[in-house]
N, CA, C and O atoms as a CHARMM CRD file, in Angstrom:
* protein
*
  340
    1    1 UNK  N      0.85900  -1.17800   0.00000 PROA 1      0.00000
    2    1 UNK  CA     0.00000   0.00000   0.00000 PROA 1      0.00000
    3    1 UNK  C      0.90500   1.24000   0.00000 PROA 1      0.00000
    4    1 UNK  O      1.98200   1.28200   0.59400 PROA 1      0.00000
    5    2 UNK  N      0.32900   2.33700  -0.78100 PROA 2      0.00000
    6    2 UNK  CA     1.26300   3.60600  -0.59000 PROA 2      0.00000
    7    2 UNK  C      1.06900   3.94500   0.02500 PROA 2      0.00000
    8    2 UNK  O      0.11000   3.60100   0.71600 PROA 2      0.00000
    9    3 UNK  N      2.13000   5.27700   0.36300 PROA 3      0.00000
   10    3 UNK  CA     1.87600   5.90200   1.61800 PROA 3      0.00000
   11    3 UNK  C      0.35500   6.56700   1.12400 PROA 3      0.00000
   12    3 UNK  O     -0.55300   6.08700   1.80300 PROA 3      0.00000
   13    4 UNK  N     -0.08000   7.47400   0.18600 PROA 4      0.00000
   14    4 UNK  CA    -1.36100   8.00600   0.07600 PROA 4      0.00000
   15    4 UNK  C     -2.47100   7.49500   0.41800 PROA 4      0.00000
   16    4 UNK  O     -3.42500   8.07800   0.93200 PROA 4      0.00000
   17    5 UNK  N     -2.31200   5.73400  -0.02600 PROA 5      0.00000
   18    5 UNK  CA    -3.37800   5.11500   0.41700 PROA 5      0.00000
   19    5 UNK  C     -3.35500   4.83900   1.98600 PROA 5      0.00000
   20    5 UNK  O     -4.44100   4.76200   2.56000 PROA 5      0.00000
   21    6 UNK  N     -2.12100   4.67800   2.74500 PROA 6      0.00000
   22    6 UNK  CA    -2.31100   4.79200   3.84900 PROA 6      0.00000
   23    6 UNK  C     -2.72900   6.08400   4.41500 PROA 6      0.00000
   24    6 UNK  O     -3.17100   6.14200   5.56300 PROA 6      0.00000
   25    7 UNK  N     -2.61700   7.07800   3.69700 PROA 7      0.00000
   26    7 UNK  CA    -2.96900   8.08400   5.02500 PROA 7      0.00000
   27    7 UNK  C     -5.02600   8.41300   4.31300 PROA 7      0.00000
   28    7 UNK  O     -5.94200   8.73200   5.07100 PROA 7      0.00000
   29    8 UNK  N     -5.12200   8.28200   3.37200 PROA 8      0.00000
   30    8 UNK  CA    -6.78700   7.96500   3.11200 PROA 8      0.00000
   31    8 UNK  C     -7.43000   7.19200   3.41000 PROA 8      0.00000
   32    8 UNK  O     -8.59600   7.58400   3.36700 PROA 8      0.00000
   33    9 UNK  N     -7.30900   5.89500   3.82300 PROA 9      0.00000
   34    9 UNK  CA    -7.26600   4.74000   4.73200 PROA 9      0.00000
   35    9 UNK  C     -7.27300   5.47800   6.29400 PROA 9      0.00000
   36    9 UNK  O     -8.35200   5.30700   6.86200 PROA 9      0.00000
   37   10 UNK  N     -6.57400   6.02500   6.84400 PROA 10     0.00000
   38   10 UNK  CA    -6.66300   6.07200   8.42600 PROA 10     0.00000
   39   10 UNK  C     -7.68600   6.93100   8.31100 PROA 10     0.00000
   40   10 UNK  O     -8.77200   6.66500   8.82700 PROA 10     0.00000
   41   11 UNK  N     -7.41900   8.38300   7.43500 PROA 11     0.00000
   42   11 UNK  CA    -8.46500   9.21500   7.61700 PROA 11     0.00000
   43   11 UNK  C     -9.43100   9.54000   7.70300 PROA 11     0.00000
   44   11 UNK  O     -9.85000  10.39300   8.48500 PROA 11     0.00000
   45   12 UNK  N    -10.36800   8.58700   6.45800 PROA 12     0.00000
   46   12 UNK  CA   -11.66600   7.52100   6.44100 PROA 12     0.00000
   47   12 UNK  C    -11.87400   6.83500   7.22100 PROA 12     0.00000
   48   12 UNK  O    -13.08000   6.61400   7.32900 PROA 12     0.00000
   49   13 UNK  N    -10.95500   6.06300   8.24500 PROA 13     0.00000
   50   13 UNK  CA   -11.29800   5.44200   9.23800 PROA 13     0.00000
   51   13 UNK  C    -11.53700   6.15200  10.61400 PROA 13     0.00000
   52   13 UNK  O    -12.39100   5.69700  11.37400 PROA 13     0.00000
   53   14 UNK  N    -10.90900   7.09600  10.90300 PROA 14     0.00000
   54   14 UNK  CA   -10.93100   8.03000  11.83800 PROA 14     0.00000
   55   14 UNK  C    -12.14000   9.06400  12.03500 PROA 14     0.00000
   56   14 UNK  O    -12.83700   9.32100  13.01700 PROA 14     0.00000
   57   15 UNK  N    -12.11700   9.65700  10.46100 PROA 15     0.00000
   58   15 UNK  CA   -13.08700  10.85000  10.87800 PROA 15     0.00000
   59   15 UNK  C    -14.40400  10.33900  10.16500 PROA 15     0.00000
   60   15 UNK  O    -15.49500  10.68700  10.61700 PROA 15     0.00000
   61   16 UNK  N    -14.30300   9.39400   8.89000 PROA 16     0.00000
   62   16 UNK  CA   -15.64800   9.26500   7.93900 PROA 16     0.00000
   63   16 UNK  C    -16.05300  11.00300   7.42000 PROA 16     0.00000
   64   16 UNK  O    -16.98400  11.76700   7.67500 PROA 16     0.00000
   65   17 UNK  N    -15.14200  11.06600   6.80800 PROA 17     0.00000
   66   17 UNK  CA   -15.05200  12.71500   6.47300 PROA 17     0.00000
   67   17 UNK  C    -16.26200  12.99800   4.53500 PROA 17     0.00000
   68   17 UNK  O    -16.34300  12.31300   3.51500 PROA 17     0.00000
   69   18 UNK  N    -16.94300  14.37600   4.98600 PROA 18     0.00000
   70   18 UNK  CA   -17.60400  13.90700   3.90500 PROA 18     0.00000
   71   18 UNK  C    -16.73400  14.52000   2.42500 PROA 18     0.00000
   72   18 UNK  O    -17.11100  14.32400   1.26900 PROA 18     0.00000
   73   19 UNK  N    -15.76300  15.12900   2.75500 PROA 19     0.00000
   74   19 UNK  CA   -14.98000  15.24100   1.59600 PROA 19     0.00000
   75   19 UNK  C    -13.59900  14.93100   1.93200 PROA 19     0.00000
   76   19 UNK  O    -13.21900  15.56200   2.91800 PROA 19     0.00000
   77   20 UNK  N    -12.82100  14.23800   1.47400 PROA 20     0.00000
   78   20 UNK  CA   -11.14200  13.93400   1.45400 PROA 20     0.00000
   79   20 UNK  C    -10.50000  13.88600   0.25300 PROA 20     0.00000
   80   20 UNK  O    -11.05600  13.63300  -0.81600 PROA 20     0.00000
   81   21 UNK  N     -9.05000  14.18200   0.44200 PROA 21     0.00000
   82   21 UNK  CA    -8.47400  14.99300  -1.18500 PROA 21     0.00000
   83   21 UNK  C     -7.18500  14.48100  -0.32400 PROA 21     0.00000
   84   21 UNK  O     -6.97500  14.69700   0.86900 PROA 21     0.00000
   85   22 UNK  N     -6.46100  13.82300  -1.14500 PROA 22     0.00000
   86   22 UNK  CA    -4.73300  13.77200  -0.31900 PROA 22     0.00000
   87   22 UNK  C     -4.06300  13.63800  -1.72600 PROA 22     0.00000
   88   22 UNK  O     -4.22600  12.60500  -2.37500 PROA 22     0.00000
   89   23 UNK  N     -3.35500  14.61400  -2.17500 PROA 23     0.00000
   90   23 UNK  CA    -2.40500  15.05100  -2.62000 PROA 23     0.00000
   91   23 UNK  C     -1.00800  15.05000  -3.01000 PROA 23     0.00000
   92   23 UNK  O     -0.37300  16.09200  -2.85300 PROA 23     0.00000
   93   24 UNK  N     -0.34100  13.84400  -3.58300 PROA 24     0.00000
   94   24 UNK  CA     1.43400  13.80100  -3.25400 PROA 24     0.00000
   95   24 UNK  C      1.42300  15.31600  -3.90500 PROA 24     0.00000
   96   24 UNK  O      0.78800  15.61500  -4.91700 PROA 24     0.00000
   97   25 UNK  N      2.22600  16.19500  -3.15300 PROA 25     0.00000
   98   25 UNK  CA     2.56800  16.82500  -4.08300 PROA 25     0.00000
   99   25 UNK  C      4.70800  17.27400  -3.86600 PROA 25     0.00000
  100   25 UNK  O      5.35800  18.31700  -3.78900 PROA 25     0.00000
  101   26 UNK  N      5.04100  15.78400  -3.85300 PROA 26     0.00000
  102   26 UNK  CA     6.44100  15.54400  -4.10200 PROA 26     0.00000
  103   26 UNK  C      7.16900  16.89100  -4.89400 PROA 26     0.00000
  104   26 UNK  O      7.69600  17.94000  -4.52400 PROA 26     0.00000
  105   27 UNK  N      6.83400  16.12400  -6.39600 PROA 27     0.00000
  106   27 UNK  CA     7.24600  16.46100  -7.58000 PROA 27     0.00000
  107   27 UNK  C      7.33700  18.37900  -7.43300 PROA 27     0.00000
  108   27 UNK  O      8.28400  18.84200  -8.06800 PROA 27     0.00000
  109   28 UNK  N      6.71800  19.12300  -6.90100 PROA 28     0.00000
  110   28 UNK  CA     7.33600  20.90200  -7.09600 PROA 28     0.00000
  111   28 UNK  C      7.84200  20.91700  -5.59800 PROA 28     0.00000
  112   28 UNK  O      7.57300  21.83500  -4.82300 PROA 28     0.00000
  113   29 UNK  N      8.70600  19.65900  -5.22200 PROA 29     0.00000
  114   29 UNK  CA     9.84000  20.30000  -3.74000 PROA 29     0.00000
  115   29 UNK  C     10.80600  19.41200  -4.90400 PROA 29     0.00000
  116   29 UNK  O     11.40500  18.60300  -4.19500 PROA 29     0.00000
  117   30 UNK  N     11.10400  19.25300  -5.89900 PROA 30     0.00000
  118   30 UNK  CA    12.24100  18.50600  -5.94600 PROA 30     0.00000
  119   30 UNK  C     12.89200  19.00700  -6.20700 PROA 30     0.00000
  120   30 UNK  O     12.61900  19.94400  -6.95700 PROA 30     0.00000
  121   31 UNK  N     14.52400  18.74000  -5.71800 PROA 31     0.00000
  122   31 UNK  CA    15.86400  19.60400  -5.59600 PROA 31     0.00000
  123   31 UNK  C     15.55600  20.00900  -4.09800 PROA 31     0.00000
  124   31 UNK  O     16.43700  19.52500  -3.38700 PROA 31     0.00000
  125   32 UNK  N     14.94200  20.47900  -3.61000 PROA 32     0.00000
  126   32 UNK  CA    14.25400  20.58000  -1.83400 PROA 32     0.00000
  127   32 UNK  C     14.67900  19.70300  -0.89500 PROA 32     0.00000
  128   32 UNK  O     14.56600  18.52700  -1.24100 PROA 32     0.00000
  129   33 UNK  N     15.25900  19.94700   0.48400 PROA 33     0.00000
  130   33 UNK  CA    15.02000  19.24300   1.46000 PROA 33     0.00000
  131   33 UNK  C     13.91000  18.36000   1.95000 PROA 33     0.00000
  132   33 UNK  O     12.80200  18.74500   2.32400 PROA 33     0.00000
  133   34 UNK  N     14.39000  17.01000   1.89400 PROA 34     0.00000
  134   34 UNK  CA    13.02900  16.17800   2.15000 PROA 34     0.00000
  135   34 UNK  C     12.56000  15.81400   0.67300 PROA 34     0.00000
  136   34 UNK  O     11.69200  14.94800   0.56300 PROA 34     0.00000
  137   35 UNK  N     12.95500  16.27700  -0.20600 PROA 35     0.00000
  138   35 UNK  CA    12.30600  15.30500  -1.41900 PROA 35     0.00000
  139   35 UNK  C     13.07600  13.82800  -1.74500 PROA 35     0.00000
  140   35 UNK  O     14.29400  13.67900  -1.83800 PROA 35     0.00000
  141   36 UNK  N     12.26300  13.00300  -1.86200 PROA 36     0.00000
  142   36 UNK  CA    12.45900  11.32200  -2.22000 PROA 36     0.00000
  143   36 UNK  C     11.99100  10.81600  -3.27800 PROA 36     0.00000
  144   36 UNK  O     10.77200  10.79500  -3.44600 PROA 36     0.00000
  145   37 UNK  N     12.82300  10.32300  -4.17600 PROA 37     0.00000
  146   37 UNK  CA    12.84400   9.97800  -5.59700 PROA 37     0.00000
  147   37 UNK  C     11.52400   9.16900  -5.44800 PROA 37     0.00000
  148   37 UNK  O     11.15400   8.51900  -4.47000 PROA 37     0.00000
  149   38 UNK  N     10.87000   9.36500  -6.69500 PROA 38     0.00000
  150   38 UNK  CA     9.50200   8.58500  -6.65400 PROA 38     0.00000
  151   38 UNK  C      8.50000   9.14800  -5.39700 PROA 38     0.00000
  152   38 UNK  O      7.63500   8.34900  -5.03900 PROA 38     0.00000
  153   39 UNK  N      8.53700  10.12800  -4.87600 PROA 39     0.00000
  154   39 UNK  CA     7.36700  11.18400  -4.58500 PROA 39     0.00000
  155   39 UNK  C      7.34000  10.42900  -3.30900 PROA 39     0.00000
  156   39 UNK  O      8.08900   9.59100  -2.80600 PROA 39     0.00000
  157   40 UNK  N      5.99200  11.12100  -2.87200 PROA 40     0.00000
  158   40 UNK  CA     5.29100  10.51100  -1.47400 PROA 40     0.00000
  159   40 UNK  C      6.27100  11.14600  -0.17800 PROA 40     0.00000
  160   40 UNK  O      6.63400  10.54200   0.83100 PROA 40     0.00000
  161   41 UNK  N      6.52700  12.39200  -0.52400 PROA 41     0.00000
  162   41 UNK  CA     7.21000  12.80100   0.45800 PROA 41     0.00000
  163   41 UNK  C      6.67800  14.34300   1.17500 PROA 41     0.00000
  164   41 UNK  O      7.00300  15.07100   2.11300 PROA 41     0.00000
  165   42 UNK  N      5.69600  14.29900   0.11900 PROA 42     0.00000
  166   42 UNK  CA     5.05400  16.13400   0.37800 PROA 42     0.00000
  167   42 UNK  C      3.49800  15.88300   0.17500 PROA 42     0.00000
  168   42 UNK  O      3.06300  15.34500  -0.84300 PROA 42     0.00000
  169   43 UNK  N      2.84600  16.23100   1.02100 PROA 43     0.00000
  170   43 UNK  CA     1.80000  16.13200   0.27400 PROA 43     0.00000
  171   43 UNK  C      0.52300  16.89700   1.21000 PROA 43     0.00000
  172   43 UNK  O      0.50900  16.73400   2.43000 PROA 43     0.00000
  173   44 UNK  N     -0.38700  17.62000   0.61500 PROA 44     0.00000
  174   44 UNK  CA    -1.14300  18.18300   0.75100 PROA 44     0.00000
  175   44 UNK  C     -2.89400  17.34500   1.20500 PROA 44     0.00000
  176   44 UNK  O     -3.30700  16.62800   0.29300 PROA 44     0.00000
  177   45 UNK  N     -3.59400  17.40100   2.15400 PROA 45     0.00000
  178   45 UNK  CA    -4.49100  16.87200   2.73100 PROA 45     0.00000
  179   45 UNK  C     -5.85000  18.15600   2.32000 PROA 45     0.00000
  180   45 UNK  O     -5.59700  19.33100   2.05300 PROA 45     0.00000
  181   46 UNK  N     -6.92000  17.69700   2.35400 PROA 46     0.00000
  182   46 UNK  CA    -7.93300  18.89700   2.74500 PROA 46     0.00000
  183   46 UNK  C     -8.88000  17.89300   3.15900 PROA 46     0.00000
  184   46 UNK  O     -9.21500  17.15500   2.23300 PROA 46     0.00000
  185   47 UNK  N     -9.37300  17.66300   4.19400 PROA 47     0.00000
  186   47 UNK  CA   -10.31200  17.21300   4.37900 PROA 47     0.00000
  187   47 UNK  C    -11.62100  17.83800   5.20900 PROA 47     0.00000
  188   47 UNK  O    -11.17600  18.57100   6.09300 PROA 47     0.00000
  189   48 UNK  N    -12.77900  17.81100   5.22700 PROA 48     0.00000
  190   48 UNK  CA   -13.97300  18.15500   5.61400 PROA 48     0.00000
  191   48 UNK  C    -14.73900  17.07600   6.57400 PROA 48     0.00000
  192   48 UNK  O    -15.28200  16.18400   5.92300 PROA 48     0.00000
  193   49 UNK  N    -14.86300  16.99700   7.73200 PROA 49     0.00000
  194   49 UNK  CA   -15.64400  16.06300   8.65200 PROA 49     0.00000
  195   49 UNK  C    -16.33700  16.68200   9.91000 PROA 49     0.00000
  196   49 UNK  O    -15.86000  17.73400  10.33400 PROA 49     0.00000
  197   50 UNK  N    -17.43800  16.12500  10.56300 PROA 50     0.00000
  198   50 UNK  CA   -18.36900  16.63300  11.65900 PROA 50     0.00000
  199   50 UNK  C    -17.35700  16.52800  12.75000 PROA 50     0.00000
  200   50 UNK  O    -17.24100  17.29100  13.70900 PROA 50     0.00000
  201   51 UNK  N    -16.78900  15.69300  12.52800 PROA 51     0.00000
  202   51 UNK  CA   -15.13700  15.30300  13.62200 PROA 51     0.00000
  203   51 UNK  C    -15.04800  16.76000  14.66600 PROA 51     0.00000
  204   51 UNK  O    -15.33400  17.12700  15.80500 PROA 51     0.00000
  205   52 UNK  N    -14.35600  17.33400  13.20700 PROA 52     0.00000
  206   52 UNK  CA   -13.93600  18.81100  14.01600 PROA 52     0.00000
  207   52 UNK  C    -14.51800  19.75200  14.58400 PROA 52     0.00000
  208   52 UNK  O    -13.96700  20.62600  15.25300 PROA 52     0.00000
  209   53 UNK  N    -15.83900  19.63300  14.33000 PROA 53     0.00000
  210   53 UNK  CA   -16.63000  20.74400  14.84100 PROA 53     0.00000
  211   53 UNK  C    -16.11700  21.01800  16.36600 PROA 53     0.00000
  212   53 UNK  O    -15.28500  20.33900  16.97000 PROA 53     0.00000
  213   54 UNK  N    -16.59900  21.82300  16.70300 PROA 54     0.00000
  214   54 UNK  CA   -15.71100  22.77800  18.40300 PROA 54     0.00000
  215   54 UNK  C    -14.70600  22.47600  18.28900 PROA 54     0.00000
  216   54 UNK  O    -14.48000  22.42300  19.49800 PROA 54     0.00000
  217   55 UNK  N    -13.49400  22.10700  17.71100 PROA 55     0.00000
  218   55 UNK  CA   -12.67200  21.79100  17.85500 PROA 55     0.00000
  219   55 UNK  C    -11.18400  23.08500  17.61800 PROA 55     0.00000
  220   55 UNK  O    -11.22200  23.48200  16.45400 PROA 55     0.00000
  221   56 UNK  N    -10.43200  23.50800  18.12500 PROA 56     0.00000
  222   56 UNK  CA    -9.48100  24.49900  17.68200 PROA 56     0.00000
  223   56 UNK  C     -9.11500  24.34600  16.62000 PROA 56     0.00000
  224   56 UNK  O     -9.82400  23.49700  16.08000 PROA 56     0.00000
  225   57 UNK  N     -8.18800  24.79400  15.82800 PROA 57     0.00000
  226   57 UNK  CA    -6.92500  24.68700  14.75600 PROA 57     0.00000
  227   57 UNK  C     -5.93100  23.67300  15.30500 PROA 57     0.00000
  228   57 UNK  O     -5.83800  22.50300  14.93300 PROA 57     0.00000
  229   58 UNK  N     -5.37800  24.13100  16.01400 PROA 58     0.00000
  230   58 UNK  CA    -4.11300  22.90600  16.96000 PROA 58     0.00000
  231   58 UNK  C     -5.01200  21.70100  16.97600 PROA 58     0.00000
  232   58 UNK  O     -4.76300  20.93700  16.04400 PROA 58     0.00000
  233   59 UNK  N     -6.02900  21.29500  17.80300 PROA 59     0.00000
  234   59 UNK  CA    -6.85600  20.60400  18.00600 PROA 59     0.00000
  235   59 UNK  C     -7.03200  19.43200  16.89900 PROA 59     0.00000
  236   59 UNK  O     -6.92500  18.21300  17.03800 PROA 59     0.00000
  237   60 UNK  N     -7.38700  20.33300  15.56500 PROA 60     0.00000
  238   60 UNK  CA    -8.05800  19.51600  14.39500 PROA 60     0.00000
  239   60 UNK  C     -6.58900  18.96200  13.78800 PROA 60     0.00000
  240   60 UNK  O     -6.67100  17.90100  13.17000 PROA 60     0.00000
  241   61 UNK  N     -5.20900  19.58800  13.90400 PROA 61     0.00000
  242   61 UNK  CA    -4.18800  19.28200  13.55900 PROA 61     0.00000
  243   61 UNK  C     -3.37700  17.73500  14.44500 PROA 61     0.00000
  244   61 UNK  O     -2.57600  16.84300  14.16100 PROA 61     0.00000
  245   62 UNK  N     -4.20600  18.17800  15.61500 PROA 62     0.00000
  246   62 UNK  CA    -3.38600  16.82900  16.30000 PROA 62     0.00000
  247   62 UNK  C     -4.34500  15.76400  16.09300 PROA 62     0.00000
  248   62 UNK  O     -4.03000  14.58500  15.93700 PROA 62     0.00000
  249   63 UNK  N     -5.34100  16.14800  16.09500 PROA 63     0.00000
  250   63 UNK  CA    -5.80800  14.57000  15.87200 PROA 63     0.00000
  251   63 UNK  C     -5.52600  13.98200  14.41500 PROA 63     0.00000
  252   63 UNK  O     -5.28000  12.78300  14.28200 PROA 63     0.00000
  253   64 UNK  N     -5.56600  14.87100  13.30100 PROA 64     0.00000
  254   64 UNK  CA    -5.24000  14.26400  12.31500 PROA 64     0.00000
  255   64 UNK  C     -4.18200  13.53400  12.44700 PROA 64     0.00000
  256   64 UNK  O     -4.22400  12.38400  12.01100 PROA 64     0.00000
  257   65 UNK  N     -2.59400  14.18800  13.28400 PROA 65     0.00000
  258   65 UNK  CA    -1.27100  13.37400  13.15700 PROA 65     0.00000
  259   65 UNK  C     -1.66300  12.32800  13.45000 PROA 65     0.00000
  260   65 UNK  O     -1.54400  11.35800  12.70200 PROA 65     0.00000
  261   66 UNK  N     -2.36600  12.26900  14.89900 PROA 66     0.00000
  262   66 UNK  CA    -2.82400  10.65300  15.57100 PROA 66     0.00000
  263   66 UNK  C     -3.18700  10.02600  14.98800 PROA 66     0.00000
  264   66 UNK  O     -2.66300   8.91400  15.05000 PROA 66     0.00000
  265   67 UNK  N     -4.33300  10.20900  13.98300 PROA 67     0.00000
  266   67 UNK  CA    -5.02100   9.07800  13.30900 PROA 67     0.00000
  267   67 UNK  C     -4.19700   8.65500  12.04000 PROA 67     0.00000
  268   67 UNK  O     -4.61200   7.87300  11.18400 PROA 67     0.00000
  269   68 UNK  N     -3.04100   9.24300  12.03300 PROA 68     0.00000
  270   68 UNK  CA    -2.31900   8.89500  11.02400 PROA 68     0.00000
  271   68 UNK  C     -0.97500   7.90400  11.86600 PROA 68     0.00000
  272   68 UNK  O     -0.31200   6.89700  11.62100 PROA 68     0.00000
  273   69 UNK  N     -1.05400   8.51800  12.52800 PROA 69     0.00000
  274   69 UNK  CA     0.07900   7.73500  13.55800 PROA 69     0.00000
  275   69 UNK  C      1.54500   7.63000  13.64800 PROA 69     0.00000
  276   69 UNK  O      1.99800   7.16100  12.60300 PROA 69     0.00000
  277   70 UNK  N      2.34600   7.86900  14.42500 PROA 70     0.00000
  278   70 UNK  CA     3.74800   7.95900  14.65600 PROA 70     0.00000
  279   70 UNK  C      4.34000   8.00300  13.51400 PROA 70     0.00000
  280   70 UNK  O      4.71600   8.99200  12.88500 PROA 70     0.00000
  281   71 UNK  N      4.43300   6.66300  13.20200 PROA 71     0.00000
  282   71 UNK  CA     4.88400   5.78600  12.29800 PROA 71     0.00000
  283   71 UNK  C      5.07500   6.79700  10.60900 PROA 71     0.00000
  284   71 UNK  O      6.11300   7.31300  10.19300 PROA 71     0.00000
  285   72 UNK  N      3.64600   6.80300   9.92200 PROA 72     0.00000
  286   72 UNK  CA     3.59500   7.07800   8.84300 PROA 72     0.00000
  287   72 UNK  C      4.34300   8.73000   9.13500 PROA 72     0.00000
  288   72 UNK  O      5.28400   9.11400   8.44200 PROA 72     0.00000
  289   73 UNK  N      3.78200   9.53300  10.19400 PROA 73     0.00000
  290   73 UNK  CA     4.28600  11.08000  10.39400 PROA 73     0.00000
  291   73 UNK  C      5.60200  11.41700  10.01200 PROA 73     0.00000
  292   73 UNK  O      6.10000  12.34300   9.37200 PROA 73     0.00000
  293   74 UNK  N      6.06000  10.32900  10.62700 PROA 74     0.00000
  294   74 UNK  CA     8.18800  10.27300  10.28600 PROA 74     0.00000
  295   74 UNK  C      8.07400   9.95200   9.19300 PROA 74     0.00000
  296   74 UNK  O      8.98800  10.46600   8.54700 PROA 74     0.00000
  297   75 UNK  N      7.19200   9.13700   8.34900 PROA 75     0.00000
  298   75 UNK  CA     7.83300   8.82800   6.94700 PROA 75     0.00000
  299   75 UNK  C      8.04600  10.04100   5.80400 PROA 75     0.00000
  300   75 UNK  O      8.80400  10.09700   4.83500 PROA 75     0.00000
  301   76 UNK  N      7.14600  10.89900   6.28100 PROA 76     0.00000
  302   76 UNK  CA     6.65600  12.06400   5.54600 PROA 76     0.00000
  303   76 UNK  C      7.33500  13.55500   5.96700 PROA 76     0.00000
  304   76 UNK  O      7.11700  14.09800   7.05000 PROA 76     0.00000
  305   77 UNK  N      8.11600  14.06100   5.01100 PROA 77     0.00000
  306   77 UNK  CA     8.78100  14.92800   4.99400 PROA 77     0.00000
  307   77 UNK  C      7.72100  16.30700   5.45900 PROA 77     0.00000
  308   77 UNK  O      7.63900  16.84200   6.56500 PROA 77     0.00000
  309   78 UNK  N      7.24900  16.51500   4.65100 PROA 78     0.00000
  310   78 UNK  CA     5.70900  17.61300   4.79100 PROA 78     0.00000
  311   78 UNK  C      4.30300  17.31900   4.76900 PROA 78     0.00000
  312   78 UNK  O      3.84400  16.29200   4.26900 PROA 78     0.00000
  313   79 UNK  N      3.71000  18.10700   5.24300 PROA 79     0.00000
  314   79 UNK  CA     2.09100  17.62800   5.09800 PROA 79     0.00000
  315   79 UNK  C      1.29800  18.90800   5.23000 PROA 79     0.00000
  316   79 UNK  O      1.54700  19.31200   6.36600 PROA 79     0.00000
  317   80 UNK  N      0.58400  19.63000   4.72200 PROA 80     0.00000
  318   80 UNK  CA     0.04600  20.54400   4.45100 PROA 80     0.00000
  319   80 UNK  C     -1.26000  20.02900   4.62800 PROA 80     0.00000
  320   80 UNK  O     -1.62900  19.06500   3.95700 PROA 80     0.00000
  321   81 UNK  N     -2.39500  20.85900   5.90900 PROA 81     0.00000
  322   81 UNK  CA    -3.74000  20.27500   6.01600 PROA 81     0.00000
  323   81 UNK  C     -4.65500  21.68000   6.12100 PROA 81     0.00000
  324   81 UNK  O     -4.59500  22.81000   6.60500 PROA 81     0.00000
  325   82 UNK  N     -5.63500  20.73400   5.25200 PROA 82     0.00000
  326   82 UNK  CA    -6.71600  22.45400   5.17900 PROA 82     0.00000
  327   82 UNK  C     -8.02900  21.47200   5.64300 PROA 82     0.00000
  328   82 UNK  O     -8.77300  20.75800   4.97000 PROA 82     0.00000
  329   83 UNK  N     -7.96500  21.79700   7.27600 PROA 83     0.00000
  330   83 UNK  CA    -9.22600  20.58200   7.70300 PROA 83     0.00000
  331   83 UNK  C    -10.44600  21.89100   8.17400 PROA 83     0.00000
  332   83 UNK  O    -10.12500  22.94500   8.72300 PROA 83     0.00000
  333   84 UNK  N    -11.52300  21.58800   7.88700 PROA 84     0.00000
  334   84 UNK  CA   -12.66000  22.08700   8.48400 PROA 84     0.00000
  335   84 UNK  C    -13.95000  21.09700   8.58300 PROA 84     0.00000
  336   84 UNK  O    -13.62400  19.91000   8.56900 PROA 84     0.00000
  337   85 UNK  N    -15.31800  21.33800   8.67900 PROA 85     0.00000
  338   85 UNK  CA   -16.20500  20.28400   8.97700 PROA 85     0.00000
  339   85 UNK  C    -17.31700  20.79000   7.77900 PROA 85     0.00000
  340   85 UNK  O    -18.36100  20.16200   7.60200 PROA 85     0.00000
């Protein structure tokens, strides 16, 4: 499984979000710190779920890391998230 499909996989599992969009977007950091041949090193999230409602900015940011988990967070150089509900 790729990393993309892993992190659309947790995210769907976590929030059941009614819109999700995950993004490699590797390919315009390359020559960049943190870029890895064959992509999957940058990538851009937007997701939309009831999850977040009351929830802060910090808030909606940490739970996303969590539900993505330790693991995959280190694999990933950047992650860019545009979460609301």
């Amino acid at each position: 499984m790729t990393r993309t499909e892993r992190i659309e996989t947790r995210l769907r599992e976590a929030f059941s979000p009614a819109h999700l969009e995950v993004r490699d977007d590797s390919e315009s950091h390359r020559g960049h710190a943190g870029y890895q041949e064959g992509g999957e090193s940058h990538f851009v999230v937007v997701i939309r779920a009831k999850a977040f409602e009351d929830k802060s900015r910090i808030a909606r940011h940490r739970a996303v890391h969590e539900a993505l988990g330790k693991e995959l967070v280190s694999e990933i150089h950047a992650l860019s998230l545009d979460i609301d509900t």
